[in-house]
N, CA, C and O atoms as CSV, one atom per row, in Angstrom:
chain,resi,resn,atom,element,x,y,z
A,1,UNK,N,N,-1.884,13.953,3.824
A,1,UNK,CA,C,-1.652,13.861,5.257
A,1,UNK,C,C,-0.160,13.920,5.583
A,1,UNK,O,O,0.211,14.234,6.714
A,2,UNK,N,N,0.724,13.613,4.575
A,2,UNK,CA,C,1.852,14.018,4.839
A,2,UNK,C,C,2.329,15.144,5.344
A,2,UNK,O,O,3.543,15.063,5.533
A,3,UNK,N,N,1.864,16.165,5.640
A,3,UNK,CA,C,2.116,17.365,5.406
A,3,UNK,C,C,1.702,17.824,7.030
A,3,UNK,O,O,1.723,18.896,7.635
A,4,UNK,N,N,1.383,16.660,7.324
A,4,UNK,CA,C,0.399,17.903,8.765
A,4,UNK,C,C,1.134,18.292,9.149
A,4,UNK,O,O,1.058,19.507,8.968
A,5,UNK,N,N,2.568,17.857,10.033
A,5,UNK,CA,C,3.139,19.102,10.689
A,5,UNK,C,C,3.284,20.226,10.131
A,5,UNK,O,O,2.829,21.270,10.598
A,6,UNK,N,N,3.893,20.143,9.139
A,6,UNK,CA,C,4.222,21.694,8.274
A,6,UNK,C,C,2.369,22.710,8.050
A,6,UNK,O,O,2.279,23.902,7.759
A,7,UNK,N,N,1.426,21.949,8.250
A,7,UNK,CA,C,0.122,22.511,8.407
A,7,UNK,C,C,-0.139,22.809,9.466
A,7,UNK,O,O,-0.674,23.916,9.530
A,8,UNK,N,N,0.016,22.238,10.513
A,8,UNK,CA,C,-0.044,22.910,11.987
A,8,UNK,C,C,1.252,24.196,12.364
A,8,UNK,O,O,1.255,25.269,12.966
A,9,UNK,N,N,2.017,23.570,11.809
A,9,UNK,CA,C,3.301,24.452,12.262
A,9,UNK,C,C,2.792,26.401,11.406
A,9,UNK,O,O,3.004,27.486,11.947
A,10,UNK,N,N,2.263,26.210,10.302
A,10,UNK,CA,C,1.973,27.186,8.926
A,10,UNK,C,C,0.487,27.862,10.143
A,10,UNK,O,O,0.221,29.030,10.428
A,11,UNK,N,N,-0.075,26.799,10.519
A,11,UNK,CA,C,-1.404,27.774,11.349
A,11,UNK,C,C,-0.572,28.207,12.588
A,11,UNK,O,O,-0.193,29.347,12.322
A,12,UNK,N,N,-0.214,27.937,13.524
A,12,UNK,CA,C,0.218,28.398,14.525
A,12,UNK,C,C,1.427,30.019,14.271
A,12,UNK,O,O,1.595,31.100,14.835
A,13,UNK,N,N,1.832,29.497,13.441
A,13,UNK,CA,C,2.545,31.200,12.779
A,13,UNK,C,C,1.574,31.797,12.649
A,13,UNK,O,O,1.525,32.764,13.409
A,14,UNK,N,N,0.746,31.681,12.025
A,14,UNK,CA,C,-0.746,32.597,11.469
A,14,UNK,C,C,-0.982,33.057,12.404
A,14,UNK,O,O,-0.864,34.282,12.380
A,15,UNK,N,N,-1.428,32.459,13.718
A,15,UNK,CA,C,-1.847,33.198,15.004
A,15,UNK,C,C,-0.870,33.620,15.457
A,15,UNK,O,O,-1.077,34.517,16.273
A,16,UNK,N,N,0.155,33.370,15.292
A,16,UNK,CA,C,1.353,34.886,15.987
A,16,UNK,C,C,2.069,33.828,17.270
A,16,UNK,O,O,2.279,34.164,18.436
A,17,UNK,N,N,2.334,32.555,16.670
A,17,UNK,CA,C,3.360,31.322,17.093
A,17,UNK,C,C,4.155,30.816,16.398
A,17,UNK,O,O,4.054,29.621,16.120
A,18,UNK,N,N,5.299,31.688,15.863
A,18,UNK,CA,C,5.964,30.848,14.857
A,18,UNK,C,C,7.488,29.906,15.673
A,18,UNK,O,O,8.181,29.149,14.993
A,19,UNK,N,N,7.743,30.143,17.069
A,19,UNK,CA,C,8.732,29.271,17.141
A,19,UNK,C,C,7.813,28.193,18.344
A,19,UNK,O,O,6.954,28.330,19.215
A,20,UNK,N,N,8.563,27.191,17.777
A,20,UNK,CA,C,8.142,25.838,18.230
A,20,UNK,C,C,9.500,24.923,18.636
A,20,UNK,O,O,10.627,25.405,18.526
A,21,UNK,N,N,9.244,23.412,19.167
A,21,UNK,CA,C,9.259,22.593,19.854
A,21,UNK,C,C,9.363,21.549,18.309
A,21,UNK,O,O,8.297,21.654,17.704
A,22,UNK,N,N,10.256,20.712,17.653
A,22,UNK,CA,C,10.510,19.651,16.678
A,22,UNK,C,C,10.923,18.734,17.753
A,22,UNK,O,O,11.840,18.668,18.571
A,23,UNK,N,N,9.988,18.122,17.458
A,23,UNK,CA,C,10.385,16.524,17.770
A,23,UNK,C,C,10.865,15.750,16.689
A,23,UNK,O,O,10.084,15.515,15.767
A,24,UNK,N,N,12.362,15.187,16.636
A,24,UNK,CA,C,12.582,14.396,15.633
A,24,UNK,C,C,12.650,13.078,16.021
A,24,UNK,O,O,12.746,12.611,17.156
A,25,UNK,N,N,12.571,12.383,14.665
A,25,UNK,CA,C,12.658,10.828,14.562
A,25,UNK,C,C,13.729,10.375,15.227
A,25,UNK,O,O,13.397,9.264,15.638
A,26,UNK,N,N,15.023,10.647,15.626
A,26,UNK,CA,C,15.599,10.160,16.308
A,26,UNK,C,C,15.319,10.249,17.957
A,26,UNK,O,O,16.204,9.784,18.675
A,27,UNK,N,N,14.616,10.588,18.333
A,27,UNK,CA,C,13.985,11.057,19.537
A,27,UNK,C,C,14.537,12.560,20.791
A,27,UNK,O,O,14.421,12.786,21.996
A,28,UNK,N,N,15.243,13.371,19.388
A,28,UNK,CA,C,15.833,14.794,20.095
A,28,UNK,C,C,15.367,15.794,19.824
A,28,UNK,O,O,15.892,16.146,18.767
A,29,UNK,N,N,14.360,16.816,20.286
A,29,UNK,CA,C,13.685,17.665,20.341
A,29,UNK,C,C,14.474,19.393,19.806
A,29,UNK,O,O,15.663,19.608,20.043
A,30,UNK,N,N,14.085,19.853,19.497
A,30,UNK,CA,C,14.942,21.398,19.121
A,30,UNK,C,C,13.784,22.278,18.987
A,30,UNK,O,O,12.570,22.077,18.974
A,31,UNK,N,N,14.724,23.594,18.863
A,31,UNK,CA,C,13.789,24.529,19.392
A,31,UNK,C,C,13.368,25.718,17.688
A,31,UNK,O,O,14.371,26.214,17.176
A,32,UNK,N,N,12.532,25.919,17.273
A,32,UNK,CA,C,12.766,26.467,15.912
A,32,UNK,C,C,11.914,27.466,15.483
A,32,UNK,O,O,10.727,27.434,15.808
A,33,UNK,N,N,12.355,28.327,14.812
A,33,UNK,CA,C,11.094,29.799,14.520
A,33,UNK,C,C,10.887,29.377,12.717
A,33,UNK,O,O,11.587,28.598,12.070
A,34,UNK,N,N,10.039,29.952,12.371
A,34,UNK,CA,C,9.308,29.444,10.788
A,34,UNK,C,C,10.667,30.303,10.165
A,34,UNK,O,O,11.185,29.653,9.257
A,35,UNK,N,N,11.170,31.242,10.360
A,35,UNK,CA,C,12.027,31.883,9.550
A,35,UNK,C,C,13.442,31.096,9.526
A,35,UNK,O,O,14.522,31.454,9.057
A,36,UNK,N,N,13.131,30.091,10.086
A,36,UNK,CA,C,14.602,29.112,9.809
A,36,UNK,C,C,14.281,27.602,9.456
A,36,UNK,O,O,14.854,26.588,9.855
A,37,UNK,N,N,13.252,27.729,8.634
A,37,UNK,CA,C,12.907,27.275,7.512
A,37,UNK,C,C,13.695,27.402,6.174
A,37,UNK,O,O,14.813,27.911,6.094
A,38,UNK,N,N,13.043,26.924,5.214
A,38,UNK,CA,C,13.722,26.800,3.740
A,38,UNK,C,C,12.413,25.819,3.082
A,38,UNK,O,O,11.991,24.777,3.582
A,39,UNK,N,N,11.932,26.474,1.842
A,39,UNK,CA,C,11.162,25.148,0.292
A,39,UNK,C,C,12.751,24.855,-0.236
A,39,UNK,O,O,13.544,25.592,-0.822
A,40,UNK,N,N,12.856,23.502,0.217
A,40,UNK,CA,C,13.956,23.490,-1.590
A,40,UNK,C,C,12.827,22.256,-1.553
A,40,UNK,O,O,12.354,21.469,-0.734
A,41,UNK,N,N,12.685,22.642,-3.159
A,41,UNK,CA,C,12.069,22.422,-4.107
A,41,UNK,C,C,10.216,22.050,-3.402
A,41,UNK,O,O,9.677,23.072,-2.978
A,42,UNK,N,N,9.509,20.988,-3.313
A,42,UNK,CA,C,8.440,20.653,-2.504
A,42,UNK,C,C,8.315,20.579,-1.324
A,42,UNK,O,O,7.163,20.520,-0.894
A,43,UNK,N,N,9.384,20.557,-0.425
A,43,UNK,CA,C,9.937,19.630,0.612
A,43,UNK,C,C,9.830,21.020,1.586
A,43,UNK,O,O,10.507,21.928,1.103
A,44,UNK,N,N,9.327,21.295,2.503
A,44,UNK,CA,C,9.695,22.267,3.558
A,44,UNK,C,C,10.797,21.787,4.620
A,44,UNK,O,O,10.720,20.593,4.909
A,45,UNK,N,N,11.810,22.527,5.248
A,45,UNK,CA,C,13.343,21.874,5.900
A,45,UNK,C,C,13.632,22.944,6.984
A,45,UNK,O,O,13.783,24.153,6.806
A,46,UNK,N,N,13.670,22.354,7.964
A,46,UNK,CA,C,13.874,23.109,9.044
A,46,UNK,C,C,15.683,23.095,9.034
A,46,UNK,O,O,16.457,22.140,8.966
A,47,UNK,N,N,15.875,24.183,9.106
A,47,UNK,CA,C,17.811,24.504,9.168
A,47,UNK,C,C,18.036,24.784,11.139
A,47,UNK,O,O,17.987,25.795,11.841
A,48,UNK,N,N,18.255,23.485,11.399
A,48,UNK,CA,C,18.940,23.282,12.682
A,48,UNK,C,C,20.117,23.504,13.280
A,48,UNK,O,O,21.009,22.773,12.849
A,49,UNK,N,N,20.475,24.345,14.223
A,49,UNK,CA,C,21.950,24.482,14.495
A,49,UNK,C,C,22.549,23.390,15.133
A,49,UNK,O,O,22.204,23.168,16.293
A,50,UNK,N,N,23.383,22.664,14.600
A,50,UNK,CA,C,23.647,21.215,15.552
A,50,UNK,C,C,25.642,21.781,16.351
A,50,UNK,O,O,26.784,21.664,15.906
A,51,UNK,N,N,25.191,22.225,17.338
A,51,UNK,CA,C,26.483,22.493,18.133
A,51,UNK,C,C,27.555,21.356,18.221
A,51,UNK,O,O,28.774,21.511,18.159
A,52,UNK,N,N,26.997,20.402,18.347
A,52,UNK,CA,C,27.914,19.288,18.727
A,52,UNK,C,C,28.765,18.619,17.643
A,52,UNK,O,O,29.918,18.214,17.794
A,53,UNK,N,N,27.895,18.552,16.332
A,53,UNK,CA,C,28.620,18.620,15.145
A,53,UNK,C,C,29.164,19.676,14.430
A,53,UNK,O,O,29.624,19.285,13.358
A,54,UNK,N,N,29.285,20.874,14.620
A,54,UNK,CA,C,29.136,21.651,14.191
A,54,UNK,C,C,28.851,22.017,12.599
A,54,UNK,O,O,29.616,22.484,11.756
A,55,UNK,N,N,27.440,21.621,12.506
A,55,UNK,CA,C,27.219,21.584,11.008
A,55,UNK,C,C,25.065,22.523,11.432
A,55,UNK,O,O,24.363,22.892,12.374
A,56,UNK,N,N,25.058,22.443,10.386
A,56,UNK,CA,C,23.586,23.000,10.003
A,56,UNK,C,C,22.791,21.454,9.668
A,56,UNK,O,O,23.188,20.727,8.757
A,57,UNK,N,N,21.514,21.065,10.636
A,57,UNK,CA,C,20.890,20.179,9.933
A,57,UNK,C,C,19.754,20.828,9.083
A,57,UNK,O,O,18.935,21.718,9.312
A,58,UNK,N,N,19.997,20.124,8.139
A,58,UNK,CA,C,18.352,19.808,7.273
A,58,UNK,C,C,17.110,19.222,7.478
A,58,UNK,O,O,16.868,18.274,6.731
A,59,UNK,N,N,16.504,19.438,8.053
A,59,UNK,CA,C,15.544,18.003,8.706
A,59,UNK,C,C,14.519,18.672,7.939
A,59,UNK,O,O,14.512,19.903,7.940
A,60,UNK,N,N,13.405,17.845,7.100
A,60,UNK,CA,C,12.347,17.489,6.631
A,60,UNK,C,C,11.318,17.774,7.710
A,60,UNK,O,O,11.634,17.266,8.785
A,61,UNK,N,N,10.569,18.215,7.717
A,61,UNK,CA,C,9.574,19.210,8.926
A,61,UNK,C,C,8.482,18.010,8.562
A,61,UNK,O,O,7.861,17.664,9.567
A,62,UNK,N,N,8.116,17.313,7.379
A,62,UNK,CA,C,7.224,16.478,7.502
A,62,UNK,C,C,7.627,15.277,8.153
A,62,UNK,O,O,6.676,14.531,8.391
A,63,UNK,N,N,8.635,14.899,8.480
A,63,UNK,CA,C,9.742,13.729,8.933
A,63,UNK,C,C,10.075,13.815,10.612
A,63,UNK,O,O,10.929,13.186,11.236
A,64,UNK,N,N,9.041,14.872,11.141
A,64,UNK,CA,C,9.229,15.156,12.450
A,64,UNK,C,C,8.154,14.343,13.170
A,64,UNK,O,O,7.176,13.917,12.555
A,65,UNK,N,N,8.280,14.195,14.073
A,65,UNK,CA,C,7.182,13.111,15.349
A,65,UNK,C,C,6.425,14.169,15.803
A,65,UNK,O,O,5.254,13.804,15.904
A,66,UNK,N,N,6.519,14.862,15.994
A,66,UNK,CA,C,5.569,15.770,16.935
A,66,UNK,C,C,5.750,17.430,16.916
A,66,UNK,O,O,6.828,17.883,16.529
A,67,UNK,N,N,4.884,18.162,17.260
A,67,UNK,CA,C,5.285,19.432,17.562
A,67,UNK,C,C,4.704,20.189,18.811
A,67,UNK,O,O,3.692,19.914,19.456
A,68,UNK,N,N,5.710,21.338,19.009
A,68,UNK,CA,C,4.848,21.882,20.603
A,68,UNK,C,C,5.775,23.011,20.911
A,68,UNK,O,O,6.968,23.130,20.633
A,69,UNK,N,N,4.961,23.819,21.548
A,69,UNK,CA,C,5.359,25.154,21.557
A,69,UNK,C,C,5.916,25.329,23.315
A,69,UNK,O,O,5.254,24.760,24.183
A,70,UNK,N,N,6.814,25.924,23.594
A,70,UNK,CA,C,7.424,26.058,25.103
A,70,UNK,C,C,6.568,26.942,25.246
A,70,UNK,O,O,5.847,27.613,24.508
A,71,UNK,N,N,6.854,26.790,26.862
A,71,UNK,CA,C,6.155,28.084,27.147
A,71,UNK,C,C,7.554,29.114,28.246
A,71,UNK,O,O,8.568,28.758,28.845
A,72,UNK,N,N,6.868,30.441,28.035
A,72,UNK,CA,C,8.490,31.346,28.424
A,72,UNK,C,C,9.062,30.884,29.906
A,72,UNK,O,O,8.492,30.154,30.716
A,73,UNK,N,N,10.197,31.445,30.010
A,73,UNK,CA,C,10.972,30.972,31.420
A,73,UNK,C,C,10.093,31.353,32.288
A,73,UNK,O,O,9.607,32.483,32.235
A,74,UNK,N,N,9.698,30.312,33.381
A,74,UNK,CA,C,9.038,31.210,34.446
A,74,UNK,C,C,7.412,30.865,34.121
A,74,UNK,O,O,6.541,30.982,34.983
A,75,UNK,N,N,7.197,30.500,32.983
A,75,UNK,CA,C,5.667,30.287,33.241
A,75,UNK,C,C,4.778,28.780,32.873
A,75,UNK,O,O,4.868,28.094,31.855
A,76,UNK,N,N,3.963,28.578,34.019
A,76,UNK,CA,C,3.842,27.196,33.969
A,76,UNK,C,C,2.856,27.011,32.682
A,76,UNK,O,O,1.924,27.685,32.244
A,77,UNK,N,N,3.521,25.714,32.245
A,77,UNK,CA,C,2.961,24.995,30.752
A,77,UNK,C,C,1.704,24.658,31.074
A,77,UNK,O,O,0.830,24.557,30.214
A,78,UNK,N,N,1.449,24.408,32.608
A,78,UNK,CA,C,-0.450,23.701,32.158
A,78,UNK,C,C,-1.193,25.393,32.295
A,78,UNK,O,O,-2.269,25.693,31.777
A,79,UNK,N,N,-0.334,26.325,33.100
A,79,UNK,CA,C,-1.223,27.463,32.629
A,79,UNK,C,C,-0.727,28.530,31.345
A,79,UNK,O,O,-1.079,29.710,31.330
A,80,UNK,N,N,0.092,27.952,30.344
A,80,UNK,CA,C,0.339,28.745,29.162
A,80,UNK,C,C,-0.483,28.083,28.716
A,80,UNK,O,O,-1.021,28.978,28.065
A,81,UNK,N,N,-1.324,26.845,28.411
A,81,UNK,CA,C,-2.524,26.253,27.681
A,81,UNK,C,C,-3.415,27.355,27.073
A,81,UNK,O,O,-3.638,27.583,25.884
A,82,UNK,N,N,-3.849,27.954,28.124
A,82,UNK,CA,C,-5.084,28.921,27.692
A,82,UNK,C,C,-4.637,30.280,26.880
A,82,UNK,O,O,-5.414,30.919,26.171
A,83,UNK,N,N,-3.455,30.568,27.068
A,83,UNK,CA,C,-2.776,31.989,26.009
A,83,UNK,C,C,-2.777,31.054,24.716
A,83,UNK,O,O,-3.403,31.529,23.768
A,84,UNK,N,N,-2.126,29.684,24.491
A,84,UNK,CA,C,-1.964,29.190,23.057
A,84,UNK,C,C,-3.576,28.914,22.562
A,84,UNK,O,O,-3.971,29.192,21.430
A,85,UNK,N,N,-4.301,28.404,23.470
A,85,UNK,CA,C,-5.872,28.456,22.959
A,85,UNK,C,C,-6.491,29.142,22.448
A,85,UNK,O,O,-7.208,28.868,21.486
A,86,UNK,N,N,-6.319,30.572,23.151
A,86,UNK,CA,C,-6.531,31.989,22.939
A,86,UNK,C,C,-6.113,32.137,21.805
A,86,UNK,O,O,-6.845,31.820,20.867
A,87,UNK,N,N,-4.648,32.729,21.539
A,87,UNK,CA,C,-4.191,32.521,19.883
A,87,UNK,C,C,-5.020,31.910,18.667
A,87,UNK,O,O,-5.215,32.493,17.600
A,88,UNK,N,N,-5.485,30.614,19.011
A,88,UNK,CA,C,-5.405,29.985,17.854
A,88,UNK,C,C,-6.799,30.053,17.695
A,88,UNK,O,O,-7.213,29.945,16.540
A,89,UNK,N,N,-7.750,30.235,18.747
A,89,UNK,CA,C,-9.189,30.498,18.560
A,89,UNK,C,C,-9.273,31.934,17.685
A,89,UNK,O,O,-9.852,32.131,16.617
A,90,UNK,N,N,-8.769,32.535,18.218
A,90,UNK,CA,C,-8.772,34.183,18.013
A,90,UNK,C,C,-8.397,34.290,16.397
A,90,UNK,O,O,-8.916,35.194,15.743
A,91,UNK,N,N,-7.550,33.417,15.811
A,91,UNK,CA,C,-7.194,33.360,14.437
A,91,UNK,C,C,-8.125,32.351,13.485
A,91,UNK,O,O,-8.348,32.500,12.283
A,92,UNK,N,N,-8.756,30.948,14.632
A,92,UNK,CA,C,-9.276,30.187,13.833
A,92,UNK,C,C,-10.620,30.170,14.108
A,92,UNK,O,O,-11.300,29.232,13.691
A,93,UNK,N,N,-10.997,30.854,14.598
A,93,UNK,CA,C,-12.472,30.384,15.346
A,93,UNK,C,C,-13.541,30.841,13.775
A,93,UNK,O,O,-13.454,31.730,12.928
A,94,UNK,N,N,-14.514,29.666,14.019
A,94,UNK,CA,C,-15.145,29.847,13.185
A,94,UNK,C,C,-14.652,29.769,11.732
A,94,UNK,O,O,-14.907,30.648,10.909
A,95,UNK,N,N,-14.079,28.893,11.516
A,95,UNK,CA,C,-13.182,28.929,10.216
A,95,UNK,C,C,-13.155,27.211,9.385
A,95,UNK,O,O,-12.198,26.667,8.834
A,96,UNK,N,N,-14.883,26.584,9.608
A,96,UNK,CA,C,-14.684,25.742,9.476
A,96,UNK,C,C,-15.062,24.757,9.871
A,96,UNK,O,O,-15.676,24.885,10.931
A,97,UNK,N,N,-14.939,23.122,9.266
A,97,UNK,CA,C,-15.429,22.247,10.275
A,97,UNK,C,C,-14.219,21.767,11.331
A,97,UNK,O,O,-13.157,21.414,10.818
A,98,UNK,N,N,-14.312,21.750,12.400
A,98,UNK,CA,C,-13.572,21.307,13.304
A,98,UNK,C,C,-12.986,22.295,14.336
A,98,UNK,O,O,-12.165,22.046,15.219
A,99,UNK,N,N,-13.651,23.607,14.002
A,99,UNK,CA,C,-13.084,24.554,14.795
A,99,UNK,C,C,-13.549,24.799,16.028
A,99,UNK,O,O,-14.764,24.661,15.881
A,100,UNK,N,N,-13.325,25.120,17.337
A,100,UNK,CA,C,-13.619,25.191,18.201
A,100,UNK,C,C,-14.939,25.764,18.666
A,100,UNK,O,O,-15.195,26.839,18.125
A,101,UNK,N,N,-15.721,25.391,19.408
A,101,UNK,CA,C,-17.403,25.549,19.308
A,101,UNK,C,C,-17.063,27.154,19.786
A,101,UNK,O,O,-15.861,27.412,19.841
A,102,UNK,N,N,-17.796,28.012,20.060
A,102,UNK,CA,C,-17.974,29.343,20.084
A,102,UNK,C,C,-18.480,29.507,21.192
A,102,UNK,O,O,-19.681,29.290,21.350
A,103,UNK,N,N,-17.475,30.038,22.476
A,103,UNK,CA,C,-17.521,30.076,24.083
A,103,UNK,C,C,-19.009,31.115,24.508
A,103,UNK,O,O,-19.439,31.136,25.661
A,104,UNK,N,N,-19.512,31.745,23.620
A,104,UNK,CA,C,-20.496,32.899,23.545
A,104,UNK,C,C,-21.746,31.954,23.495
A,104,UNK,O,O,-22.794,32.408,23.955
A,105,UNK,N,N,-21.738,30.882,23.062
A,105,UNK,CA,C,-23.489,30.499,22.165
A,105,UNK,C,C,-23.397,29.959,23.475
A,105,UNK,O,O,-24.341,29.328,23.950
């Protein structure tokens, strides 16, 4: 169970969502695509641009509070719901126990 974010974060790329919304433990949010990632060694690490320090963070992607995807300039988040639904049905549907019941039956 350690792992779920980096498991949610790994499905949502799959459906064609790879930048997201990190919520970190210190309670400051950033914005991040899977390709600015890094494995060193077991550990998956999100490489953060930190402007203010001007350094690169490392943050531990399992060490994050939460995750969530923006939605583009201009379009409202309670109606981007149904495009990210869409996505992830469209990639996961039927794939399982827990997957979303099947809008057809």
């Amino acid at each position: 169970m350690n792992d779920l974010i980096t498991q949610i974060w790994s499905g949502l790329r799959d459906a064609g969502l790879p930048e997201v919304m990190l919520y970190l433990p210190d309670g400051t949010a950033y914005r991040c695509h899977w390709d600015d990632t890094a494995q060193v060694g077991t550990i998956r690490v999100a490489l953060l641009a930190d402007q203010d320090r001007k350094i690169v963070r490392l943050v531990p992607v399992d060490q994050c509070q939460g995750i969530g995807i923006a939605s583009p300039k201009g379009i409202d988040p309670a109606g981007y719901r149904s495009f990210v639904r869409g996505k992830l049905e469209e990639r996961f549907a039927g794939n399982g126990p827990g997957s979303p019941p099947d809008r057809d039956a």
